[in-house]
Backbone bond lengths (Angstrom), bond angles and torsions (degrees), N, CA, C in turn:
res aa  C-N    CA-C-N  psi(-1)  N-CA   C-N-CA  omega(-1)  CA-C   N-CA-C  phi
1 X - - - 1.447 - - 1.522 110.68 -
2 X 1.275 106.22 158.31 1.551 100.14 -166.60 1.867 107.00 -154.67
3 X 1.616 108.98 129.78 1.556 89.79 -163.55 2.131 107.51 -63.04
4 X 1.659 91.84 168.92 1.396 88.46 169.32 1.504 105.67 -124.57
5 X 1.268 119.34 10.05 1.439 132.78 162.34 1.307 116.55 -177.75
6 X 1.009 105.88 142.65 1.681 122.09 -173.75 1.830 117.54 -138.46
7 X 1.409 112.66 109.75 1.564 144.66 -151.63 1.578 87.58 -120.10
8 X 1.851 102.02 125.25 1.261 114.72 154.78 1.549 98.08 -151.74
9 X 1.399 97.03 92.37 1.907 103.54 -174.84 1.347 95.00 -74.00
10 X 1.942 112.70 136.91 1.305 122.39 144.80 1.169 130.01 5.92
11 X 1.228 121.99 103.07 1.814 117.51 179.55 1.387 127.66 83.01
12 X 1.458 115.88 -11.32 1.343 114.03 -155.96 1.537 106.04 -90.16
13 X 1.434 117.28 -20.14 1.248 114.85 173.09 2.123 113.96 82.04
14 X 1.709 93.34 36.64 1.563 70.85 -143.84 2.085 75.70 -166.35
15 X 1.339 95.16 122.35 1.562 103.68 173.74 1.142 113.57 -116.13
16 X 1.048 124.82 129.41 1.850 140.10 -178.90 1.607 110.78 -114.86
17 X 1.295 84.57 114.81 2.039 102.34 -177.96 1.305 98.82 -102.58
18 X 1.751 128.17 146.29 1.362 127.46 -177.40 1.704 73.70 -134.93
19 X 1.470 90.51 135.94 1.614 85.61 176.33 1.695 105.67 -139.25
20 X 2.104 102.21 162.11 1.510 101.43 -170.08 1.617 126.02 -26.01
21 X 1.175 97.51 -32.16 1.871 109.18 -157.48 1.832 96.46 -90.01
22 X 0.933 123.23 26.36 1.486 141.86 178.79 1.792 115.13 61.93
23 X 1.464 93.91 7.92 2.054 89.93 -161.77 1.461 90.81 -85.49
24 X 1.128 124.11 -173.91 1.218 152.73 -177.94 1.461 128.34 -130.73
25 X 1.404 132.90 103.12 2.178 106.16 170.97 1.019 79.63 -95.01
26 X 1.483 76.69 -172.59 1.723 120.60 158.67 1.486 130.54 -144.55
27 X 1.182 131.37 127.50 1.470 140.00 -151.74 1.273 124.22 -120.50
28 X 1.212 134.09 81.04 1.335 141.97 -170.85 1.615 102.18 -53.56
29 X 1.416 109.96 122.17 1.297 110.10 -179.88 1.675 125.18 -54.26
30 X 1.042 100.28 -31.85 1.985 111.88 161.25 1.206 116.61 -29.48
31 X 1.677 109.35 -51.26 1.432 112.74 -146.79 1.305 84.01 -108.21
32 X 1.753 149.04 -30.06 1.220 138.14 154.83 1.719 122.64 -40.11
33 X 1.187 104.81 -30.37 1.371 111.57 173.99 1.422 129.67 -79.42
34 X 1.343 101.34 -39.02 1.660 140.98 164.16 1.200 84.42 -32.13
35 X 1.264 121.53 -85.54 1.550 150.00 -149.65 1.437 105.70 -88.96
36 X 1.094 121.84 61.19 1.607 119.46 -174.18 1.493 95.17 -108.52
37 X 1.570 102.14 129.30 1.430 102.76 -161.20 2.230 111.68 -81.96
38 X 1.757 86.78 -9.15 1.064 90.11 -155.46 1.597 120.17 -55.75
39 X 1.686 128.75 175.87 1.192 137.44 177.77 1.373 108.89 -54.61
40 X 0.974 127.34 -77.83 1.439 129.61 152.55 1.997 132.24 7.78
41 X 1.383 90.66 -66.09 1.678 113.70 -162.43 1.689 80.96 -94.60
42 X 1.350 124.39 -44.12 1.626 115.12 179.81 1.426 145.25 -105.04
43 X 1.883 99.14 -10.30 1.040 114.98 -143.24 1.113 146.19 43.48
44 X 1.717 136.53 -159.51 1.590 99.44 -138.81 1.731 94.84 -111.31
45 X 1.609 98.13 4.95 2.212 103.61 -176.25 0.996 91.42 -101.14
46 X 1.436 96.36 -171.98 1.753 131.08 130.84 1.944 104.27 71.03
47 X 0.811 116.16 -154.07 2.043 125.62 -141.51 1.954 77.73 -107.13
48 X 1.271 99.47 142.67 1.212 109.34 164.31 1.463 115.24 -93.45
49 X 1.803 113.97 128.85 1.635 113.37 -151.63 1.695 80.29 -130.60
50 X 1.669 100.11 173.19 1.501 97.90 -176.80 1.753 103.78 -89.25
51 X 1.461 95.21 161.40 1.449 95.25 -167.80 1.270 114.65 -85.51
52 X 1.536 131.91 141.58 1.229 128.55 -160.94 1.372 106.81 -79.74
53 X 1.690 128.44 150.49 1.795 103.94 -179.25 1.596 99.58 114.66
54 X 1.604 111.65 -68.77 1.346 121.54 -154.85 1.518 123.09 -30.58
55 X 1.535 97.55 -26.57 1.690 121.81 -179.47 1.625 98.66 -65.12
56 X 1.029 120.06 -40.61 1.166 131.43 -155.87 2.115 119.13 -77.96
57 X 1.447 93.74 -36.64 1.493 110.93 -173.13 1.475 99.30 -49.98
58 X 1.499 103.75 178.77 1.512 123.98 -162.99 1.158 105.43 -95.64
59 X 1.322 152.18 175.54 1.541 127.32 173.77 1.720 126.38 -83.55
60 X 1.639 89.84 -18.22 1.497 90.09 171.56 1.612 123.95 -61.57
61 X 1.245 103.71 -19.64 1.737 113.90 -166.07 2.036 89.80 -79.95
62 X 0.961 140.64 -0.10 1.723 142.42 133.56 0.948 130.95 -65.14
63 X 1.114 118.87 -24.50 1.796 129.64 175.10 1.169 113.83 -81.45
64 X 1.464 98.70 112.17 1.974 107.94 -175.07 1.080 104.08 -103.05
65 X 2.147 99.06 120.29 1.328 106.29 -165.26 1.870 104.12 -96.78
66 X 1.429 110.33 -12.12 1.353 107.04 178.38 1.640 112.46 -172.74
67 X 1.319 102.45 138.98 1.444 116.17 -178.55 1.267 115.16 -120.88
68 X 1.592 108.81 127.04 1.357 112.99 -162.81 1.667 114.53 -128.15
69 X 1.338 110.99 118.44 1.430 101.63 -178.39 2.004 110.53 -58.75
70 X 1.585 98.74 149.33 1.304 107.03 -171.84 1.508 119.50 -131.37
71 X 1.402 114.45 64.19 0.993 119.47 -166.89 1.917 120.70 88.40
72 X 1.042 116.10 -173.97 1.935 84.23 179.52 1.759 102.28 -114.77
73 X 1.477 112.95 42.17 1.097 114.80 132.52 1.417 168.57 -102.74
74 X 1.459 87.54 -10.04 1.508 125.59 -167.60 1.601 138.34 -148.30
75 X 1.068 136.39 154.70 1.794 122.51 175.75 1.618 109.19 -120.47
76 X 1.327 103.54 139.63 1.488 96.05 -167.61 2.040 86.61 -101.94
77 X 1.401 114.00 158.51 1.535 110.44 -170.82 1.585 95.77 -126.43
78 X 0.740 143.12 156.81 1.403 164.13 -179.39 1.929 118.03 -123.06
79 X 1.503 116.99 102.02 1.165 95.92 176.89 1.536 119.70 -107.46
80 X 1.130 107.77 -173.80 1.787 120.14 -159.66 1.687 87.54 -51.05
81 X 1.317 126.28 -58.80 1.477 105.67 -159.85 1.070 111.92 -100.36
82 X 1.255 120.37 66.14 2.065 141.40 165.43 1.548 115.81 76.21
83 X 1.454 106.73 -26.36 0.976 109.55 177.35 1.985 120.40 -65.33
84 X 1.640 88.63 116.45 1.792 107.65 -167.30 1.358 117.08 -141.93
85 X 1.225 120.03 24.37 1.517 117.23 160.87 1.318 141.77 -71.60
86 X 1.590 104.75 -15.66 1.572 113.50 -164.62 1.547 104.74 -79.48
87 X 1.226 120.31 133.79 1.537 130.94 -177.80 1.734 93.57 -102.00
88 X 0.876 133.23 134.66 1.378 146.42 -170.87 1.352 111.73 -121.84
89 X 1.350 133.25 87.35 1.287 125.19 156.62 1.196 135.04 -52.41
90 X 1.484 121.74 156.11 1.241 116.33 -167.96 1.664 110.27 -72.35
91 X 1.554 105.65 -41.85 1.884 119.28 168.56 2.055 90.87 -34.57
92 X 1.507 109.35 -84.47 1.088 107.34 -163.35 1.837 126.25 -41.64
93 X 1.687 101.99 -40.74 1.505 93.81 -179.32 1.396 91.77 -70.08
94 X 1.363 164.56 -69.00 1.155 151.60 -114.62 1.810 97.19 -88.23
95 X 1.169 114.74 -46.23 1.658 112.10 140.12 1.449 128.95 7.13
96 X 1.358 97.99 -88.76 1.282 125.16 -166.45 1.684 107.71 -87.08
97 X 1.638 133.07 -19.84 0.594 112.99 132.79 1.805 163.98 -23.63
98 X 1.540 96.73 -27.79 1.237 120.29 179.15 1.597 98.90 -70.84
99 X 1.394 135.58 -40.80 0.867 162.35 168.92 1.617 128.84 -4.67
100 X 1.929 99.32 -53.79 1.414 155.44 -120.65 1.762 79.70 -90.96
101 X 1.069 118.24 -45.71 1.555 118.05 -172.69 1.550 117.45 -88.86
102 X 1.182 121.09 -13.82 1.465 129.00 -149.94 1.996 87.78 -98.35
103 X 1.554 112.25 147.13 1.175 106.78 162.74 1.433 128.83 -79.97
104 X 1.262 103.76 134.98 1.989 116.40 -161.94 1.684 95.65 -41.06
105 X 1.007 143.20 -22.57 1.785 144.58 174.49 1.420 108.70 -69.11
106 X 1.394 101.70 -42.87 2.078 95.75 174.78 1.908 108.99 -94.42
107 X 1.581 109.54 -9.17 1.598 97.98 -160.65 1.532 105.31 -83.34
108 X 1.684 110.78 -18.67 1.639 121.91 164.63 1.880 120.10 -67.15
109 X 1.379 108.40 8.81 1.459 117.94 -179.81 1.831 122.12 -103.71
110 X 1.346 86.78 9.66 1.537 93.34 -178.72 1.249 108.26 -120.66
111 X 1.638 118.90 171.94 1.253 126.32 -149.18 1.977 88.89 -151.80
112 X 1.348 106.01 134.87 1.593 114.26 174.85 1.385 111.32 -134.04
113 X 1.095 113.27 125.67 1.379 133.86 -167.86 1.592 115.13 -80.39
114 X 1.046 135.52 116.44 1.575 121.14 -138.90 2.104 82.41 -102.46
């Protein structure tokens, strides 16, 4: 599956994927960040876990300043405070999508196996 548009209006805190297969998520930027797949936030093995800290950041580090297609598997996201390494697959956002309902205290308790 593969998005056919991807919406993160100004301020809203909040990314909306419409994808081929007609469904739709939605991704609270928290838990996109949470879940930053990158080398860095995960290193380079093993299950992608939430990042320790995340509670902690400033609020700009939520503010998604740019989303970039990455090949035609994935979107890499860029947030407010420079931090832009995470390559985001489409498997993984649709993932973490599941997410979307759960309160941000239980949605940092899961683990995705890349």
């Amino acid at each position: 599956m593969e998005p056919v548009e991807v919406r993160a209006p100004e301020g809203a805190r909040l990314l909306e994927i419409v994808w081929d297969d007609d469904s739709t998520t939605f991704h609270r930027h928290h838990v996109l960040r949470g879940y930053c797949p990158c080398a860095v936030c995960q290193g380079h093995e093993g299950p992608v876990r939430w990042v320790e800290g995340t509670e902690s950041l400033p609020d700009e580090a939520f503010v998604l300043r740019t989303i970039e297609p990455t090949g035609s598997y994935a979107i890499r996201l860029e947030w407010g405070d420079g931090h832009g390494s995470g390559i985001y697959t489409f498997d993984h956002l649709r993932a973490l999508a599941d997410l979307f309902d759960e309160p941000e205290s239980e949605a940092a308790g899961h683990v995705f196996h890349r």
